[in-house]
C-alpha positions as CSV (number, residue, x, y, z in Angstrom):
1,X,-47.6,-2.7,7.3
2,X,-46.4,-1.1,10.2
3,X,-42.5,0.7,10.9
4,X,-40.8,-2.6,12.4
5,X,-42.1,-4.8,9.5
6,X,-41.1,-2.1,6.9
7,X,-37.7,-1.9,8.2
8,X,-37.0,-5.6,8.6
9,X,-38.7,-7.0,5.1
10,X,-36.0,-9.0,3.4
11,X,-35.5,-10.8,0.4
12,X,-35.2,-14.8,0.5
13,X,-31.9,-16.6,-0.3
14,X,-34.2,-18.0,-3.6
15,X,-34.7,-14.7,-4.3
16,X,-31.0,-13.3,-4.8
17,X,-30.1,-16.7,-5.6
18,X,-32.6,-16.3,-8.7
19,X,-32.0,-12.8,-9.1
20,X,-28.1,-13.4,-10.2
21,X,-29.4,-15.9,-12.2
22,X,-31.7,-14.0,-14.3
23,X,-30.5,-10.0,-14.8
24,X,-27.9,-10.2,-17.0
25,X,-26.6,-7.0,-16.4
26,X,-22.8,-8.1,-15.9
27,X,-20.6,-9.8,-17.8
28,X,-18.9,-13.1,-16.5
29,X,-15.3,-12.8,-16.9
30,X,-13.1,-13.1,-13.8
31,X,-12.0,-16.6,-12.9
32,X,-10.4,-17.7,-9.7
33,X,-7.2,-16.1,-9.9
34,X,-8.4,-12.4,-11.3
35,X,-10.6,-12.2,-8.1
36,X,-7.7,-13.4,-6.6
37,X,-5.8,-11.3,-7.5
38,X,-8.7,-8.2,-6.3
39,X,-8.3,-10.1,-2.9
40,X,-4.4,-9.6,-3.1
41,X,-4.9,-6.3,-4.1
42,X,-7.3,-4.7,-2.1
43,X,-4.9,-6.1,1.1
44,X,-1.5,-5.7,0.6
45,X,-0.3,-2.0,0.2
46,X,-0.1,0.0,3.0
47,X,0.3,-3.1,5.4
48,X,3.4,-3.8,4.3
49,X,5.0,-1.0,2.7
50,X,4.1,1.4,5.6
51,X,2.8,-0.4,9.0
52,X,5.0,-3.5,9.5
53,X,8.0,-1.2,9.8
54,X,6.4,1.9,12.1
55,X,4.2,-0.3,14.1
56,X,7.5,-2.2,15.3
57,X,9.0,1.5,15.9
58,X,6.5,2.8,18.0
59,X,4.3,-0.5,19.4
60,X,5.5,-3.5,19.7
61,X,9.5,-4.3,18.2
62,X,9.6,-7.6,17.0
63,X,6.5,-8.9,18.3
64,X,4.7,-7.1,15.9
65,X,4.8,-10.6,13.9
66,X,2.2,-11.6,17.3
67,X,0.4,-8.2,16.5
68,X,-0.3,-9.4,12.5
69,X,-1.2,-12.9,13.6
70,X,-4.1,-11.7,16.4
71,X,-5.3,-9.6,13.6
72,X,-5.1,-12.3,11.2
73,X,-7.0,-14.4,13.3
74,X,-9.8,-11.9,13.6
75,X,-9.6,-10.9,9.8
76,X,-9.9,-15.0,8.9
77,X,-13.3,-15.2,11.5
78,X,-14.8,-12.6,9.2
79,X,-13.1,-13.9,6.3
80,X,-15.0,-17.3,6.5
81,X,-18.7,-15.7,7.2
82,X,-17.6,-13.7,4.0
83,X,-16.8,-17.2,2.0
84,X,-20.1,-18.9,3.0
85,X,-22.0,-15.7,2.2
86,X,-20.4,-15.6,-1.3
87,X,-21.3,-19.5,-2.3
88,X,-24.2,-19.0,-0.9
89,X,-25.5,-15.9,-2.5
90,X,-23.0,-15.2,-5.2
91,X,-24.9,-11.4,-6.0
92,X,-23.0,-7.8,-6.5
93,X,-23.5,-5.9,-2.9
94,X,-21.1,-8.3,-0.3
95,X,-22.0,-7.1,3.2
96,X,-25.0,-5.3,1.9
97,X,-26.6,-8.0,0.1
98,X,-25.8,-10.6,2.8
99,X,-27.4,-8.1,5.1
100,X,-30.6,-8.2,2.5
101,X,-30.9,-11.8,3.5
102,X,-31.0,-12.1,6.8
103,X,-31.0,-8.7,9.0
104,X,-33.6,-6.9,6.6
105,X,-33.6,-3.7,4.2
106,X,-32.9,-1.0,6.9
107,X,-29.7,-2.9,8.5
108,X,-28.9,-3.6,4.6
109,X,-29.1,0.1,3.4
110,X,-27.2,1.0,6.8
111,X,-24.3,-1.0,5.7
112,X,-24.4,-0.4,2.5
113,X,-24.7,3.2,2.7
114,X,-21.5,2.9,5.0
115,X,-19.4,0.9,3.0
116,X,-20.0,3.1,-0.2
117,X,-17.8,6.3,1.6
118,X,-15.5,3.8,3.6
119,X,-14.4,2.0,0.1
120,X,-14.7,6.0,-1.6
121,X,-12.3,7.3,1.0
122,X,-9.6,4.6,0.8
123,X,-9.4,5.1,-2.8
124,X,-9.0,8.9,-1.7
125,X,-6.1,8.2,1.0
126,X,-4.1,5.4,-1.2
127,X,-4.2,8.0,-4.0
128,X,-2.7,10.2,-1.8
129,X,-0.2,8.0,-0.8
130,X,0.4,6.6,-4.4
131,X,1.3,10.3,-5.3
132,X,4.0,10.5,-3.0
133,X,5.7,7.5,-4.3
134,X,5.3,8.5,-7.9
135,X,6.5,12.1,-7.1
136,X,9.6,10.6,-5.5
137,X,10.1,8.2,-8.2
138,X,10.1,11.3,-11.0
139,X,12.5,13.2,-9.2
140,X,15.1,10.3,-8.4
141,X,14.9,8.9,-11.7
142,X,14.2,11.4,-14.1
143,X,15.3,14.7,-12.1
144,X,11.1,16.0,-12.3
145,X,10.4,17.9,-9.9
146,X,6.5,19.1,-10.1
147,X,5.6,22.7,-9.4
148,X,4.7,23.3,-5.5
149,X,1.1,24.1,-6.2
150,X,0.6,20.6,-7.7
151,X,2.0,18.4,-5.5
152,X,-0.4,18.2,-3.2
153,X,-3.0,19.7,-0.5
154,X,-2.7,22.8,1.9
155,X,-1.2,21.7,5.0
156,X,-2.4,24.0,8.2
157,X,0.8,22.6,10.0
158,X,2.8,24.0,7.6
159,X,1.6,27.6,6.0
160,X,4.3,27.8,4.4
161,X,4.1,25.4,2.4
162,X,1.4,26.6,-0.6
163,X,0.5,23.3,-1.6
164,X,-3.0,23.6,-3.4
165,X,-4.1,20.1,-5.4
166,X,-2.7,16.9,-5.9
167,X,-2.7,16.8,-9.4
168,X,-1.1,13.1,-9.6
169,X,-3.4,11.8,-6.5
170,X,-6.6,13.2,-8.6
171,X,-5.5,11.6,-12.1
172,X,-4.9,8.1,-10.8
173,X,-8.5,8.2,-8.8
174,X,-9.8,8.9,-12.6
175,X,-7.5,7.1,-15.0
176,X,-8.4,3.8,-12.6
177,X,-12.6,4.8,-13.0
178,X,-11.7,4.9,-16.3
179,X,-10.6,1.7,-16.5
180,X,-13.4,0.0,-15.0
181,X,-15.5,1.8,-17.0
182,X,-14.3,1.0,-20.3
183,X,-14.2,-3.4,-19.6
184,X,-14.2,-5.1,-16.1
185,X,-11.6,-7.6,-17.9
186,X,-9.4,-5.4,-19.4
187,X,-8.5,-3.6,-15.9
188,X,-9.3,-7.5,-14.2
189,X,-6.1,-8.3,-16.0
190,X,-4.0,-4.9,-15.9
191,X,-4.8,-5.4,-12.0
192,X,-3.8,-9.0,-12.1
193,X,-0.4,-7.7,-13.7
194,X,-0.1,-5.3,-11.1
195,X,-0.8,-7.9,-8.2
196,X,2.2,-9.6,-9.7
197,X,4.8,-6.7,-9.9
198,X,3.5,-6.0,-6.3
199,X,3.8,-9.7,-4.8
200,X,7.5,-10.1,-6.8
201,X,8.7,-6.7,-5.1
202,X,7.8,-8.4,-1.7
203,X,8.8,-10.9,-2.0
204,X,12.2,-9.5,-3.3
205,X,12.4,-8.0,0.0
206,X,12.2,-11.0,2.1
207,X,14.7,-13.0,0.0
208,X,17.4,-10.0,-0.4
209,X,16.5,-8.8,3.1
210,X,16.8,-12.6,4.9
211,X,20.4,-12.2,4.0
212,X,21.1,-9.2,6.2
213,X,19.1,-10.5,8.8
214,X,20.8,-10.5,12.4
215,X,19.4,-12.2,15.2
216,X,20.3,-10.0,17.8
217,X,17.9,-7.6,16.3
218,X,14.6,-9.8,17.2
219,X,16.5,-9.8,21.2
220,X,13.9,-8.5,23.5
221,X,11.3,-10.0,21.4
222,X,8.6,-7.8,23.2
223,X,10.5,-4.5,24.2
224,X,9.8,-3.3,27.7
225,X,6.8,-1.5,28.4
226,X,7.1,2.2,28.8
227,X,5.2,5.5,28.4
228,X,5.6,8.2,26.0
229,X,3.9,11.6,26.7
230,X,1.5,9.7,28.8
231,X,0.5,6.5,26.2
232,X,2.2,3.2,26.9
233,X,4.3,1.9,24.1
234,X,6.1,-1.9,24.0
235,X,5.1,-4.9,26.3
236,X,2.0,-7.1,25.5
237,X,-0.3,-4.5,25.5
238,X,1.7,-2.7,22.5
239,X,1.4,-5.9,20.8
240,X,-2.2,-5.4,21.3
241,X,-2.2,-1.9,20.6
242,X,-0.3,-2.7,17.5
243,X,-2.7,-5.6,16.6
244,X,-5.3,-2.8,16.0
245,X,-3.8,-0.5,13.7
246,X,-2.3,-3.5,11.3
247,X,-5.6,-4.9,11.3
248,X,-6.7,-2.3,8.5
249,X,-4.2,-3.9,6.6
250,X,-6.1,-8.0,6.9
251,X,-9.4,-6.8,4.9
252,X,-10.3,-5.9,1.6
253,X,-10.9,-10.0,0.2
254,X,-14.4,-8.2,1.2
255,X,-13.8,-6.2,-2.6
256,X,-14.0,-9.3,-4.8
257,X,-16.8,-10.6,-3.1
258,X,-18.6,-7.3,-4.8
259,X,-18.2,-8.5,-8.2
260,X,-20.1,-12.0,-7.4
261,X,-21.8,-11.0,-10.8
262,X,-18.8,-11.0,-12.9
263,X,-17.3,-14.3,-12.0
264,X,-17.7,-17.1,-14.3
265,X,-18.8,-19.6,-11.5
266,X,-19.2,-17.2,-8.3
267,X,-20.1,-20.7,-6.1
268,X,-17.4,-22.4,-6.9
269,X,-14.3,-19.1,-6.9
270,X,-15.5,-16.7,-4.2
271,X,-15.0,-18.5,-1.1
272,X,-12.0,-20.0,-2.7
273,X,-10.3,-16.3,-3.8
274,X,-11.5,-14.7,-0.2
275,X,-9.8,-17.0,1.6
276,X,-6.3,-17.7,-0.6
277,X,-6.5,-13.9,-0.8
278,X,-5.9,-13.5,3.3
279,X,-4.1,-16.8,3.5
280,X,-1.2,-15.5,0.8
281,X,-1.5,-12.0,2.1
282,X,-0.7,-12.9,6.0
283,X,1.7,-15.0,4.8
284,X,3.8,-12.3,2.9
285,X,3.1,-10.0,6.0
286,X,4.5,-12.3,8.4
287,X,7.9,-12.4,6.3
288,X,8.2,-9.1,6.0
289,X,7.6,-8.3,9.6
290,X,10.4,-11.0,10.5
291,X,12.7,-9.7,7.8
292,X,12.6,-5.6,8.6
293,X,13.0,-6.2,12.2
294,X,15.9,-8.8,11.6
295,X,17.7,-6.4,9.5
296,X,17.9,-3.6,11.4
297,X,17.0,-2.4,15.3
298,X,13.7,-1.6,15.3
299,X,13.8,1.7,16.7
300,X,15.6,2.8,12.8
301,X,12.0,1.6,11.1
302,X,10.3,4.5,12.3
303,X,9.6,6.4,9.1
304,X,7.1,7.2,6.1
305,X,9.1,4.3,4.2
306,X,10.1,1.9,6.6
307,X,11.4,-0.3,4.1
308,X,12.9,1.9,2.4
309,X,14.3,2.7,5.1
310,X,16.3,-0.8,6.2
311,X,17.8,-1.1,2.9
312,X,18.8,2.6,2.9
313,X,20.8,1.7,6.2
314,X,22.7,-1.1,4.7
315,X,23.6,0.9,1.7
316,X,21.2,-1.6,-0.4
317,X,20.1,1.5,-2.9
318,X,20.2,-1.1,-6.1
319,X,17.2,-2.8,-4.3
320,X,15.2,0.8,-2.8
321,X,14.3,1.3,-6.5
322,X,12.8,-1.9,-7.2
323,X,10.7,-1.9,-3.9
324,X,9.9,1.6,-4.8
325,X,8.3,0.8,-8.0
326,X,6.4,-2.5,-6.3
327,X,5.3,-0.3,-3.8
328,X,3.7,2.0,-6.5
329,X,2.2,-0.8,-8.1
330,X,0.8,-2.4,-5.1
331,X,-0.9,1.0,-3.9
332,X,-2.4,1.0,-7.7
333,X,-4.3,-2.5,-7.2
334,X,-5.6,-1.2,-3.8
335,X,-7.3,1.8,-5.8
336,X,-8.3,-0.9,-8.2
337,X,-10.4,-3.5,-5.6
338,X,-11.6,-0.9,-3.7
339,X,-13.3,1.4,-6.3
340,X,-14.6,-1.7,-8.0
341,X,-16.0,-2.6,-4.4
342,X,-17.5,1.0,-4.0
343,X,-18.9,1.3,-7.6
344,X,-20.7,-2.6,-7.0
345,X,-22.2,-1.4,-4.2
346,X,-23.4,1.6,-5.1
347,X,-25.0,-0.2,-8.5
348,X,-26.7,-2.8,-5.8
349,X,-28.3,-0.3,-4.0
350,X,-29.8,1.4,-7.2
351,X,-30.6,-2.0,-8.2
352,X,-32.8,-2.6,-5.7
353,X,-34.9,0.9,-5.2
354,X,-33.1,2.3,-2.2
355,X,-31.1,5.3,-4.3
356,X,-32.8,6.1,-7.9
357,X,-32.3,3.6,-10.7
358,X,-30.7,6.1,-13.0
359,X,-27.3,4.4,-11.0
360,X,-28.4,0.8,-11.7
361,X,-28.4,1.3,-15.7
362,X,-24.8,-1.0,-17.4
363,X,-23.5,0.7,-19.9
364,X,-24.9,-0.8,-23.1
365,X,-21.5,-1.2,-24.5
366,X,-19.3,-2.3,-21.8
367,X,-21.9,-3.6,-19.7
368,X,-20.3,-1.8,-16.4
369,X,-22.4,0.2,-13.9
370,X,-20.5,3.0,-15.5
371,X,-22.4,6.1,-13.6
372,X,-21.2,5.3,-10.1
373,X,-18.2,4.5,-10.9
374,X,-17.8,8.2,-12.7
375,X,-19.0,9.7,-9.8
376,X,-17.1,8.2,-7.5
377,X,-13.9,8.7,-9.5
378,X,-14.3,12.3,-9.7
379,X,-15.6,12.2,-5.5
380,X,-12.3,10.1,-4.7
381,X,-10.5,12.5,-7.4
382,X,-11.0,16.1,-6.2
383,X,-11.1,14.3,-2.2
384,X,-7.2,13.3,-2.8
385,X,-6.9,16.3,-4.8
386,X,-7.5,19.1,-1.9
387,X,-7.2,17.8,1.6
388,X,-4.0,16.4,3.1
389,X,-4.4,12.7,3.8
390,X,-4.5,13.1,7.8
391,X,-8.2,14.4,7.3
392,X,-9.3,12.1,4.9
393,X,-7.9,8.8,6.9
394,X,-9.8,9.3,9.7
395,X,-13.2,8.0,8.7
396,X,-12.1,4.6,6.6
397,X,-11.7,1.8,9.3
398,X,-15.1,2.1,11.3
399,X,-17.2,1.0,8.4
400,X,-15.4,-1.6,7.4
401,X,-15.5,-2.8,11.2
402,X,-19.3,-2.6,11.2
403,X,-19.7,-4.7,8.3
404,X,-17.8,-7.5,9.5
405,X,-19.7,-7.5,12.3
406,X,-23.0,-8.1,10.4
407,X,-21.2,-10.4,8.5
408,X,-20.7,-12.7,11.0
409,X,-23.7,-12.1,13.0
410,X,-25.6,-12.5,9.8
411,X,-23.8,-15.8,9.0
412,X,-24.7,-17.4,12.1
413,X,-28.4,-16.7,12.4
414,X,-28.6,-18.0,8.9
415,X,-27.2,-21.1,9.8
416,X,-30.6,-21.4,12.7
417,X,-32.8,-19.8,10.7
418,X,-32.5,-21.9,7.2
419,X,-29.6,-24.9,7.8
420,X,-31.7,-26.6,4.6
421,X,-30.0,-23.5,1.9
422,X,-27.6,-25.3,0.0
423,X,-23.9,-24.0,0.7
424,X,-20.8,-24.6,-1.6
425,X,-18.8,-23.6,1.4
426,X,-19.5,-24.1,5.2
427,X,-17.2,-22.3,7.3
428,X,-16.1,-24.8,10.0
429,X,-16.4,-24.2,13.8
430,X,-18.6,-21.5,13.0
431,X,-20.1,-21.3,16.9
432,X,-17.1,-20.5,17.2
433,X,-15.9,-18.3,14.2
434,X,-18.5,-15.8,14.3
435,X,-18.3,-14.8,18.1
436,X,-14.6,-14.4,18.1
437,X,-15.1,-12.4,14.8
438,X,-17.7,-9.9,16.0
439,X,-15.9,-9.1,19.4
440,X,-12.4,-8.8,17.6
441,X,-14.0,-6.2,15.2
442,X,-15.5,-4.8,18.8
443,X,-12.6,-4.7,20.1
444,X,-10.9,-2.6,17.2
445,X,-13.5,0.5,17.6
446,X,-13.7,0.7,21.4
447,X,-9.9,-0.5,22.3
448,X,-9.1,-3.5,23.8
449,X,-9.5,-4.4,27.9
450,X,-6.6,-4.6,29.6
451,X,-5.6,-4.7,33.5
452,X,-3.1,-2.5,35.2
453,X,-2.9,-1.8,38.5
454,X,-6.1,-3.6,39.3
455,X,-8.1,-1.4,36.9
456,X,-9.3,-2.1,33.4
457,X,-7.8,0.3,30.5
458,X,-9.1,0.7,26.7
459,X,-6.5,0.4,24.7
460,X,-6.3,1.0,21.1
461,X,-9.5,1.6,19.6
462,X,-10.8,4.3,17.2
463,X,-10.7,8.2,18.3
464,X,-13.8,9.7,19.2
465,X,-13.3,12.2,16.5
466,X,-14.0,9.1,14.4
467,X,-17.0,8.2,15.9
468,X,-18.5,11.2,15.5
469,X,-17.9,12.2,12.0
470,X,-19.0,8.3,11.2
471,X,-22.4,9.2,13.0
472,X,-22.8,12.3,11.0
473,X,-22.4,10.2,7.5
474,X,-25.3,8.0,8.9
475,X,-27.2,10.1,10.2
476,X,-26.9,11.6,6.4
477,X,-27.6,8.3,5.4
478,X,-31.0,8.3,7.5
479,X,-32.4,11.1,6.1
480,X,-32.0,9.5,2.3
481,X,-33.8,6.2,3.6
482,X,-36.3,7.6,5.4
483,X,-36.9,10.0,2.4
484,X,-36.6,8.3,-0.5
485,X,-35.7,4.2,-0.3
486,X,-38.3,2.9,2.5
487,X,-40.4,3.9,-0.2
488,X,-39.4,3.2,-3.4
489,X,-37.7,0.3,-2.5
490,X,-38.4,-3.0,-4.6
491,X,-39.7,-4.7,-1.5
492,X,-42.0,-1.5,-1.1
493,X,-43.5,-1.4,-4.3
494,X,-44.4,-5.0,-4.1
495,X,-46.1,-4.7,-1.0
């Protein structure tokens, strides 16, 4: 067997279809709603608490409801490949197993490989951010004020300040491995409990906060453009600009999709939880976005806790405490999806020869893949637990990008190569889906095009500091395939 054939072997949609039919490792206990609620999870959190508010600050006013709907409508193209997929081949893996099918092992292992530090990283960063909420909950409620040392990671911007290690940012990255270790169903449902604290503290917001709203706020609806220490802010290409930073706040339905195993009829509840996931998700954003720049001028939301920060101006404190505590909870259930995601993957990739099958073993007791999931709690632990969150954001939005573009490249040739697989759920318009998808995800990493003064400008797009350190991960990444999985892979060892 030659190089190409070796890197493009693949498994057959009979195969994985038979394969999550047969193992048994998992145990099926998440109906429609619990990986609905992962879905919720995994989305809203940042979004919401954090980029509604600055994005209309710094981007694009009140037309950063237009900024959450053009990435909705980009999320939704790769959210529908991701349905099909999930009906179709309901196994653990998502983007890498989908991959599996159609693209072969070395685009597979790519993909995974990527997604296992893109999902281990934004466990790292919300834990980060979850220990800033809880830290400022402890002191405003109970008067606890942690020693400096503890509170968080050394800051080069600040000497001064002699923070070491997040102590509260590493125990939640463990407590929440811990729970998925112990039963996928007992921390399905604390997470679905969660999900619901989270989604009644929005929508607390939108109801208290509709009552404050004034018109005059939402007047110019898309600010005039200007430049700010040479970067245009406001018109339609801050709408744009602002379209690609929310957009990391449309995915994570991708998580759910990683326990395919654990649902009790995966054909039937994926594509149904993926896309009432997004649709309830964009729907909540939307509300919020109108809401926060209907209460107050826009210019005020420019903050860490943008709405925290509206009610604070109309003297509202009663409500700052409840959003506070949703806004905890909500950040909670992203760690939740995401490490579940991360650990899935990571299990699939064992699973099928590419990393040694020492990951791949359940526990025998709790039937979870219960050595990733260790090791990437105590990765995403001491991560969140020394460096400041700047550092650790920067690499967790390329990956996902990638993946959705094999996603719905993937999809699509599918559909040509074997229309005859059975499908529980076909996405419609999918000619049409799938381009739009892939060049929206494009988009997001190089910026968008857009003409001023007869020229074309990028606009947007991830920094070139991003780029970099993502090629160094896969070049990383390389190295283990090329030395260890193109040749103790499954597919290997039965050629």
């Amino acid at each position: 067997m030659n190089m190409i054939q070796q890197l493009t072997r693949h498994k057959t949609v009979e195969q994985l279809q038979a394969e999550a039919g047969s193992r048994g490792e998992f145990r099926r206990v998440l109906g429609v709603w619990q990986l609905t609620a992962i879905g919720i999870g995994a989305i809203i959190g940042v979004g919401i608490f954090v980029l509604a508010g600055q994005q209309a600050a710094v981007n694009a006013g009140p037309a950063v409801i237009v900024s959450f709907i053009v990435a909705g409508i980009g999320s939704a193209c790769a959210a529908l490949a991701y349905a099909e997929f999930s009906g179709m081949i309901p196994v653990t893996g998502s983007a890498y197993t989908y991959g599996y099918a159609v693209l072969g092992e070395f685009f597979a292992w790519v993909i995974g490989w990527d997604l296992i530090l893109e999902y281990a990283l934004i466990v790292a960063v919300v834990a980060i951010g979850w220990s800033g909420y809880v830290q400022a909950l402890l002191l405003q409620l109970f008067g606890v004020h942690l020693p400096v040392w503890l509170q968080g990671a050394y800051d080069p911007a600040n000497p001064d300040s002699g923070k070491v290690f997040d102590v509260v940012a590493a125990a939640i990255s463990l407590v929440i491995a811990w729970m998925l270790i112990i039963k996928t169903e007992w921390g399905a449902r604390v997470n679905t409990v969660i999900v619901v604290i989270k989604v009644i503290g929005v929508l607390l917001v939108i109801v208290v906060g509709a009552f404050y709203v004034n018109p005059a706020n939402w007047h110019p609806f898309v600010p005039a453009a200007i430049e700010v220490d040479g970067v245009s802010r406001f018109g339609w290409a801050g709408v744009l600009a602002a379209s690609s930073i929310v957009f990391f706040a449309c995915f994570g339905y991708d998580t759910l999709t990683t326990a395919a195993e654990e649902a009790r009829n995966p054909q039937r509840d994926l594509p149904r939880a993926v896309l009432l996931s997004l649709a309830i998700s964009m729907t909540l954003y939307i509300a919020v976005s109108l809401v926060l720049t209907g209460m107050v001028p826009y210019p005020q939301l420019n903050s860490a806790a943008p709405v925290d920060a509206a009610f604070k101006a109309l003297g509202l404190d009663w409500v700052r405490g409840i959003i506070n505590v949703a806004a905890v909870a909500g950040l909670t259930s992203v760690l939740f999806a995401f490490m579940l995601g991360a650990a899935r993957i990571w299990f699939a990739l064992s699973r099928d020869g590419l990393l040694p099958g020492w990951f791949a073993r359940v526990h025998p007791r709790h039937g979870t893949p219960h050595r990733p999931t260790a090791i990437l709690g105590i990765f995403s632990a001491l991560v969140a637990g020394f460096l400041p969150i700047g550092e650790v954001a920067e690499l967790v939005n390329i990956g996902t990008l990638s993946a959705f573009i094999v996603i719905c490249l993937s999809v699509l040739i599918l559909r040509v190569r074997r229309p005859d697989v059975r499908r529980s759920f076909r996405s419609p318009m999918l000619w049409l889906v799938a381009p739009v998808g892939m060049l929206f995800s494009l988009f997001l990493i190089i910026g968008w095009p857009w003409l001023t003064d007869g020229q074309f400008h990028m606009i947007g797009g991830l920094a070139r500091i991003t780029i970099e350190r993502f090629v160094v991960w896969m070049a990383i990444g390389l190295v283990v395939y090329f030395a260890y999985g193109i040749r103790h892979s499954l597919l290997a060892r039965r050629d």
